[in-house]
Every structure is written in structure tokens, then in C-alpha cells.
matplotlib code that plots the C-alpha trace (Angstrom):
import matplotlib.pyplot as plt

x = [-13.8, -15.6, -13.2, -14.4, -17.6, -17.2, -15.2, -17.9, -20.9, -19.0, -18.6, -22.3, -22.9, -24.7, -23.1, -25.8, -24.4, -21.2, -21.5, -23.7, -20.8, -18.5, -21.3, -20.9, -17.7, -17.1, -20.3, -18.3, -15.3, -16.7, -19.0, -17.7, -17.3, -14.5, -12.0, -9.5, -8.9, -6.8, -6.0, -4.1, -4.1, -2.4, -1.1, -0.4, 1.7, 1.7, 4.2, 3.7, 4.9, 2.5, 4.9, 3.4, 5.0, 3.2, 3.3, 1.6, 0.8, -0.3, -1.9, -3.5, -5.0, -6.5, -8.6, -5.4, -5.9, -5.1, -5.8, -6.3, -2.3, -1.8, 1.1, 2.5, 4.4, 5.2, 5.7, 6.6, 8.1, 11.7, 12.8, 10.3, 9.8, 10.5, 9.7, 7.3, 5.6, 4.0, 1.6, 0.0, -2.6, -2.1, -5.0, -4.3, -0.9, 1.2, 0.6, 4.0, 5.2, 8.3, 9.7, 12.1, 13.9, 15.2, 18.4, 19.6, 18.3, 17.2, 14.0, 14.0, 11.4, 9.2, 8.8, 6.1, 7.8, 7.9, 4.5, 4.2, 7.0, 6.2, 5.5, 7.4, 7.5, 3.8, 1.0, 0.4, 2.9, 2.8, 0.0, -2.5, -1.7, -2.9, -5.8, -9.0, -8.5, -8.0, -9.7, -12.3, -11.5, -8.5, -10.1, -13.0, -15.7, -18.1, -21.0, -20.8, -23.7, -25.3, -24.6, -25.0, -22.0, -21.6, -25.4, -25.2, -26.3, -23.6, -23.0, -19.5, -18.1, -14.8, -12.3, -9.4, -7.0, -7.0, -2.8, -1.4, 1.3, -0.7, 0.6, -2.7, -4.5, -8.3, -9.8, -13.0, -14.8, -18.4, -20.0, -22.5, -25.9, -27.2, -23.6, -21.8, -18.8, -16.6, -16.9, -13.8, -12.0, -9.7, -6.7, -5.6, -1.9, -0.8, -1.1, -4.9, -3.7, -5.6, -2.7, -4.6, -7.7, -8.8, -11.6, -13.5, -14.4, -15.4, -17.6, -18.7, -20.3, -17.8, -19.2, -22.3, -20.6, -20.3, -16.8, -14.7, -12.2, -10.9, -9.1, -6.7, -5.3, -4.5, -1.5, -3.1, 0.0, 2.5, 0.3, 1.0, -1.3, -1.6, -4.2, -5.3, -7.3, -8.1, -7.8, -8.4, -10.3, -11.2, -13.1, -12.6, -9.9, -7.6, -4.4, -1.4, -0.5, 3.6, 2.5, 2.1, 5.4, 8.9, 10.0, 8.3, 9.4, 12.7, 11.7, 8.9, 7.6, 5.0]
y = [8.0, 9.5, 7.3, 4.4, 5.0, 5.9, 2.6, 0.1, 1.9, 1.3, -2.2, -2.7, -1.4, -4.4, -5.2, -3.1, 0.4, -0.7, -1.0, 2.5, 4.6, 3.1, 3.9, 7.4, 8.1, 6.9, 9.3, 12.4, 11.3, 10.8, 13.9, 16.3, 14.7, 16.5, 15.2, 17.7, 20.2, 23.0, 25.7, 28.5, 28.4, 31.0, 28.3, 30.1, 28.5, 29.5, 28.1, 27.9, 31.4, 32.6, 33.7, 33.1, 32.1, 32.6, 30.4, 30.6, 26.8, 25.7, 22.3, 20.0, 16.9, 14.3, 11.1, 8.9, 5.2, 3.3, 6.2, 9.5, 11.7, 14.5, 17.7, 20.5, 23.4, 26.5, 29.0, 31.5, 32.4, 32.0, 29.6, 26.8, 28.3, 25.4, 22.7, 20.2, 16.9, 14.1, 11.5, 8.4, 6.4, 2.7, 0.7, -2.4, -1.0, 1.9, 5.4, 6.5, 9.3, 12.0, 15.4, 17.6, 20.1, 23.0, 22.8, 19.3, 20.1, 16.5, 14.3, 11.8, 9.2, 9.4, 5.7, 4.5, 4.5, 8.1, 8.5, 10.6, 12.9, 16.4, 17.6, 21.0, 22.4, 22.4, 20.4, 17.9, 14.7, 13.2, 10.7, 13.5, 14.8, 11.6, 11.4, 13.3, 10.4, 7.7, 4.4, 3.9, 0.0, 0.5, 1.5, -0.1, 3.0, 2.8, 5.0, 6.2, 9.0, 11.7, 15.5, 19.1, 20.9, 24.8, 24.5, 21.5, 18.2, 15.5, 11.6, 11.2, 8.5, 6.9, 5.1, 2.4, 1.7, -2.5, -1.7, -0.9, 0.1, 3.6, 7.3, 7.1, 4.7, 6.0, 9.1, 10.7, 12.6, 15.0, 14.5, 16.9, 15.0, 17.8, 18.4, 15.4, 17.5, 16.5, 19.4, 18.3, 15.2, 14.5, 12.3, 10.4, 9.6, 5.2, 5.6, 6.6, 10.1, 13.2, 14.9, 17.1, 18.3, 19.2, 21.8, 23.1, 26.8, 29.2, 27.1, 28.2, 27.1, 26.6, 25.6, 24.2, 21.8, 23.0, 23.1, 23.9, 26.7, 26.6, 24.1, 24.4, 21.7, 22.5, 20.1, 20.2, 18.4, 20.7, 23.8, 24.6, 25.2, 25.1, 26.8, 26.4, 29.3, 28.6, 31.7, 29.8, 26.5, 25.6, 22.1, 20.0, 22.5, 20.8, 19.2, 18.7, 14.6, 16.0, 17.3, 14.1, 12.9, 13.1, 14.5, 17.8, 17.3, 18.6, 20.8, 22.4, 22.1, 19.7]
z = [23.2, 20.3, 17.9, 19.7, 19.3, 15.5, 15.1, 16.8, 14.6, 11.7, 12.9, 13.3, 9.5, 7.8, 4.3, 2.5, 4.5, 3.3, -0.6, -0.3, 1.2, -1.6, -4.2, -2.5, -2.3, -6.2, -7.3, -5.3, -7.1, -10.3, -10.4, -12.9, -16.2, -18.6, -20.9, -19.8, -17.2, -17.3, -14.3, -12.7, -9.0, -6.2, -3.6, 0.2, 2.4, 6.1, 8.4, 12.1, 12.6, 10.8, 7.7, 4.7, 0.9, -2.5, -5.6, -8.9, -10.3, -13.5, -13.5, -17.0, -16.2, -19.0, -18.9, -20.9, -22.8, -19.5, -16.9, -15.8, -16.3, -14.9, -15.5, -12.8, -13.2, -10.9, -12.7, -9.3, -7.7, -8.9, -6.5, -8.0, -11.7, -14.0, -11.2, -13.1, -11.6, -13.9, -13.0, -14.8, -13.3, -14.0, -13.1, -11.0, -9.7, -8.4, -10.5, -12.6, -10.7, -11.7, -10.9, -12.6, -10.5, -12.5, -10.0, -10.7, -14.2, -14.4, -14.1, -11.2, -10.6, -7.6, -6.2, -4.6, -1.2, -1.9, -1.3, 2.2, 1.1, 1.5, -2.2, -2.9, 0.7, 0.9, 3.4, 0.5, 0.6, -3.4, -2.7, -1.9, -4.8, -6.3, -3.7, -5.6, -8.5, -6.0, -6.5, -3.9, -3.9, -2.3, 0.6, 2.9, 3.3, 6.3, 6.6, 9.6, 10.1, 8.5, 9.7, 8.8, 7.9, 7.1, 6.5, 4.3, 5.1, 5.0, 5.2, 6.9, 5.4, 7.0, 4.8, 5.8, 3.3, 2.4, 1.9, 5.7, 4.2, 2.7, 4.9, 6.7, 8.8, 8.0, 6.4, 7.3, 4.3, 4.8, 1.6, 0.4, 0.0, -2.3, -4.8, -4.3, -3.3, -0.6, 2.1, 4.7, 4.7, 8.5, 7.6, 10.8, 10.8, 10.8, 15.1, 14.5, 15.6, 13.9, 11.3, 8.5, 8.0, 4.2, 3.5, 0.7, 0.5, -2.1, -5.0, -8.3, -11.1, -14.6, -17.7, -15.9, -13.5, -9.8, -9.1, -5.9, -6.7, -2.9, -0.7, 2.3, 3.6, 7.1, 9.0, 12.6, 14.3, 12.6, 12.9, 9.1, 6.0, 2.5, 1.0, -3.0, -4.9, -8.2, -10.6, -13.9, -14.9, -18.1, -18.8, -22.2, -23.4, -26.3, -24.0, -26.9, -25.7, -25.2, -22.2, -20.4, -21.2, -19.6, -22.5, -21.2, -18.0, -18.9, -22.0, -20.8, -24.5, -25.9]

ax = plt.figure().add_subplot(projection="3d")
ax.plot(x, y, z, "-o")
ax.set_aspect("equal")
plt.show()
């Protein structure tokens, strides 16, 4: 019932409500300006019987010529040291995508199709991956109310992708009126069905931007989670451009 309800405000929005939750969703993902961004993160996975596995991730991102690119490598455990993931954004079409998997000890290409495949065991398929730089246009955003959340106050925000064929059918975000930062974001599965829920906790200030340094992402229907703490972040750091090549992928050397 409450979907419903959610569904015929949205539908009552005048045109104006609608070009203001766009604006808003592009400011929150706009918000921190840096050339580069460089970090060490502790990623958690907990299964549904409550066992838990540890990794240790490296990530450099860069604002390219055509788009934003963006480099992963575990480093641990053993099992996934060596793993690397490459993405360039190409405005206008489908982001460049591959993976090298130390135990094929070859790159493969990710296709687009690909998209809702579970990325490296975890909660996050390769389009979330994608999903902080996503281009608001290629959803419809309705705002849909505004709410306190943890003590913040919030405009929820829903988004329907224009493509049908995109892994979900809407997305609901809590955007902090005050920071711009997107507190939780509910990811409903293509038969309107609730399937993740995406959360921001601890948030500090780096280099004078307010910056989340924790995220789980929590897989409701599977009872799984991923959770993402951020150890190291550095903004504007010196990226060499070999690391946004395949070329790395397999060398692990710019």
C-alpha cells in the first residue's frame, strides 16, 4: 500500500518538483570536487550464516578526457590478490568495463549484459560499482517527500531508470538537505520487490570536503551484506595515466 501511495504522489509532482529532484540528485553526486581519488578500504562480507570474509582493496579513480576511469585491486586475502577491475565512463553510451583474474591469468571484458553480476563474491553486482558516477539523466527522479533520517533532515528522492532493461526497476535515495550526501538508498528489484538497502555510516572530514568513509550495502532478500570502511583517502594525489589501462590489468605496473 505504501508503494502505491509513493507511486501516485510522484505522479501528482508538477514538472517544476521534477527538474528539482534531478538538480538534487546531480548536486549529491557532484559534491566533492577532486581530480583524483585514491583509497584503502577493509571490505566485510557476511553471508547469511553469519560467517564473515575480509578483504583489503585498493581503489584510484580520475576525472579522464571523455569521462570519469576508474582502477581496483585486492590486494587480500590470497584468494583475490592480483584480481583488478577497470572502468571508463563513455558519455552517451555503455561504460568500458574489464577484469583480470589472476587464475585465468588473463583480462576479460565485462559486457554490458554483465551488469547485475555479482562483482567478486560481494553484495555489489558491476553496475553498482558504476552507480556513485551514474548519470542522473538516465533515470526519471521524483521528489517524493521530505523526512528526518538518523537526525538529519532528508528529501527522498525516487529514481526510475528511462532503459527497462537496467538490474532495477526504481531506487529510492535520503539525501541530506544540510551535506548533500546520500544517507540510504533502497534498490527495488525489476518485479518492484525491495532487494538491497545501501547505507552510509561513519563521516569525516578529508582535506576539507566531508566525505563518507563507511557504506554497507545490505541484500535484504538474500539476508547477506557487504560492508566498506575506508582506511585511506587521499584527494588530488598524482594518478600515473598506465593505471587506467589494460595494460595494467595484467601487469599490475603503470
Amino acid at each position: 500500500m505504501a508503494a502505491a501511495l509513493a507511486a501516485a504522489c510522484a505522479a501528482a509532482l508538477p514538472a517544476q518538483a521534477t527538474g528539482e529532484a534531478e538538480a538534487i540528485v546531480r548536486a549529491s553526486r557532484d559534491r566533492i570536487k577532486a581530480d583524483t581519488v585514491s583509497t584503502r578500504s577493509r571490505m566485510l562480507i557476511a553471508a547469511k550464516d553469519g560467517t564473515t570474509t575480509e578483504r583489503l582493496v585498493d581503489q584510484y579513480s580520475q576525472d579522464g578526457p571523455q569521462g570519469k576511469r576508474a582502477m581496483i585491486v585486492f590486494q587480500k586475502p590470497a584468494s583475490v590478490a592480483g584480481t583488478r577491475f577497470l572502468v571508463v565512463e563513455n558519455p552517451g553510451r555503455d561504460d568500458d568495463r574489464w577484469i583480470f583474474l589472476p587464475s585465468l591469468g588473463k583480462v576479460r571484458r565485462i559486457a554490458s549484459g554483465e551488469g547485475s553480476g555479482t562483482f567478486m563474491g560481494t553484495d555489489f553486482t558491476y553496475d553498482d560499482i558504476s552507480s556513485a558516477d551514474r548519470d542522473p539523466g538516465k533515470d526519471e527522479h521524483s521528489l517524493l517527500r521530505s523526512e528526518e533520517l538518523a537526525g538529519a533532515d532528508c528529501w527522498v528522492i525516487e529514481s526510475r531508470p528511462r532503459d527497462s532493461g537496467y538490474q532495477y526497476s526504481k531506487m529510492v535515495s535520503w539525501i541530506d538537505k544540510a551535506t548533500r550526501i546520500g544517507r540510504r538508498i533502497e534498490l527495488y528489484d525489476r518485479k518492484g520487490a525491495l532487494l538491497k538497502i545501501v547505507e552510509t555510516g561513519r563521516i569525516e572530514k578529508i582535506q576539507g570536503r566531508l566525505t563518507p568513509l563507511s557504506t554497507k550495502m545490505s541484500n535484504v532478500q538474500a539476508k547477506t551484506s557487504t560492508t566498506i570502511e575506508v582506511e585511506i583517502l587521499k584527494y588530488d594525489e598524482k594518478i600515473p595515466e598506465g593505471v587506467f589501462t589494460p595494460r595494467y590489468l595484467e601487469t599490475g605496473r603503470p
